[in-house]
C-alpha positions in Angstrom: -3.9 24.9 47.2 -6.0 28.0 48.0 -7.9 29.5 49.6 -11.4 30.1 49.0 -14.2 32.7 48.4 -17.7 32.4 49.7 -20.5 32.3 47.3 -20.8 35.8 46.0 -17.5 36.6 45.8 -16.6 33.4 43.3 -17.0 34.7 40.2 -14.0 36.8 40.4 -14.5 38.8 37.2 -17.3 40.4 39.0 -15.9 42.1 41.9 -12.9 44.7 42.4 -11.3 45.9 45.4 -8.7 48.1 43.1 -6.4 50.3 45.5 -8.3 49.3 48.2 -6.4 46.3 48.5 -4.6 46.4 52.2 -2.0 43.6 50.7 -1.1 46.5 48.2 -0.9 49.7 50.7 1.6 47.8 52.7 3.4 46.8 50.0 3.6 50.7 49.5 4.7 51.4 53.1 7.1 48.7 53.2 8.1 49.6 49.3 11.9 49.5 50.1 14.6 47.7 52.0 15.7 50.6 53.8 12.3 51.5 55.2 12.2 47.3 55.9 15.7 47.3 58.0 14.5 50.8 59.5 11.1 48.9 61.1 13.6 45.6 62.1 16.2 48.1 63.7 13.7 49.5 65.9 12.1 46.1 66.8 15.6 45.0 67.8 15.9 48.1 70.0 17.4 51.0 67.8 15.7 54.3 68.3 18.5 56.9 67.5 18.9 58.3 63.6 22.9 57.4 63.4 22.1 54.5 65.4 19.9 53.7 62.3 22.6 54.7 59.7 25.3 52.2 61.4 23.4 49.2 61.5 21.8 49.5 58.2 24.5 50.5 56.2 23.1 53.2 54.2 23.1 56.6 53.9 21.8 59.4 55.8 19.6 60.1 53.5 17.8 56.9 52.5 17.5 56.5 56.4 15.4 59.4 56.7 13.5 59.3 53.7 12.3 56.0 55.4 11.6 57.2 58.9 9.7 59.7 57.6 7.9 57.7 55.7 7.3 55.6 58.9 6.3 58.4 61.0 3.8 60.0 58.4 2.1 56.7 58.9 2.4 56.5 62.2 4.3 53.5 62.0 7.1 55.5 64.3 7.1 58.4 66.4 9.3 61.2 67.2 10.4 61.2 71.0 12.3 64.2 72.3 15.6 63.3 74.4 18.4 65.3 75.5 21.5 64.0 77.1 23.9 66.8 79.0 25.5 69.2 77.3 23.8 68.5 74.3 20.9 70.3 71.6 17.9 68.2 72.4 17.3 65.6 69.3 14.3 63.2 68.3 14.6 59.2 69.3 12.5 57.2 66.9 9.9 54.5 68.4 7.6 52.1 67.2 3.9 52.8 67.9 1.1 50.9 68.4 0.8 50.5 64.3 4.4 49.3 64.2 3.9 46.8 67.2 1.1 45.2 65.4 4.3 44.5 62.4 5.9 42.2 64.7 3.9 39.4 62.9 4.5 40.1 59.5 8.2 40.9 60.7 9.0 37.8 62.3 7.3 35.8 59.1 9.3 37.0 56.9 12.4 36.4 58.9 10.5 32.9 59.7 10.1 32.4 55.6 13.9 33.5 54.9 14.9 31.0 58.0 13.7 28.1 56.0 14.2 29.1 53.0 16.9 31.4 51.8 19.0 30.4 54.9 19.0 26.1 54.3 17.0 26.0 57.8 20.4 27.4 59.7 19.4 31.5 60.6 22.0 33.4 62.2 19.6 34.5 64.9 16.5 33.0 66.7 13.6 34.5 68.4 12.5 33.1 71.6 10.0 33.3 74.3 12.4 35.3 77.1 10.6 33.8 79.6 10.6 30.2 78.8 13.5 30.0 76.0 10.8 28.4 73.6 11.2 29.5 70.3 8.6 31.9 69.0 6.9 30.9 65.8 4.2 33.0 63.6 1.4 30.5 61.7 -2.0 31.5 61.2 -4.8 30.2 63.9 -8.1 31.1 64.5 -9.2 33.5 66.9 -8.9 34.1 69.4 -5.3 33.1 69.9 -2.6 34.0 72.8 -0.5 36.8 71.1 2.8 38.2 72.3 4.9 41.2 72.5 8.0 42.4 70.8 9.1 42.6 74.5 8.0 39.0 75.6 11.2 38.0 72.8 14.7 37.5 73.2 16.8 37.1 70.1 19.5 34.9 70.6 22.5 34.1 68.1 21.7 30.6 66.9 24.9 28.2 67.8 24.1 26.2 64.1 24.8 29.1 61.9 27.5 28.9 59.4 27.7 32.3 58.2 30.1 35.4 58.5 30.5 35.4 63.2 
């Protein structure tokens, strides 16, 4: 199944949107795993560059490379902190741009749930206020939308992998 043009756009040989396909600059922006985990790090609350180099598992490097691919498309943003005693350093935060992930975020963890993980994740998302779990499908607008900060991700009892 499909989906499906309207009338002038059927005959598919006769139309182009070339680069200007938005399926394709994504792809670019999310173009590795690094710059991926960097995006899931900072939904799950990670704003600090070694911070980001711990929980990843890569190198310095890679991890920058990827925030600064972030924050030229103002995915992330720089914020200024300084704790006592210390030079004053950058923090890393989503914007609005990388708020408006949180779908395509939590369906490709919703995807990999069902399919790569046999239906038993190691975490879950749910609503924090209710405990309902949070679930991404595709509805009509307009549709109630929540917040990275309307989820609490809780370590799913069922899971069989590596505690």
């Amino acid at each position: 199944m499909a989906m499906e043009f309207e009338e002038r756009l059927r005959d598919r040989d006769a139309w182009s949107i070339g680069d200007g396909c938005s399926a394709e600059r994504v792809l670019g922006l999310l173009s590795t795993k690094t710059v991926f985990l960097v995006i899931r790090e900072c939904f799950y609350g990670t704003t600090r560059f070694e911070d980001f180099v711990t929980r990843i598992g890569t190198s310095a490097p890679a991890v920058s490379r990827a925030l600064k691919q972030l924050e030229s498309a103002q995915v992330v943003a720089r914020v200024p902190y300084q704790e006592a005693g210390s030079r004053a350093r950058d923090e890393y935060r989503l914007t609005a741009a990388g708020e408006d992930l949180l779908p395509v975020f939590l369906s490709l963890m919703q995807w990999g749930d069902k399919y790569l993980q046999g239906g038993r994740p190691p975490l879950s998302f749910v609503e924090a206020d209710t405990g309902r779990a949070m679930k991404v499908r595709v509805t009509a607008v307009p549709a109630p939308e929540a917040t990275s900060g309307a989820i609490e991700i809780r370590l799913n009892p069922a899971w069989q992998g590596e505690q």
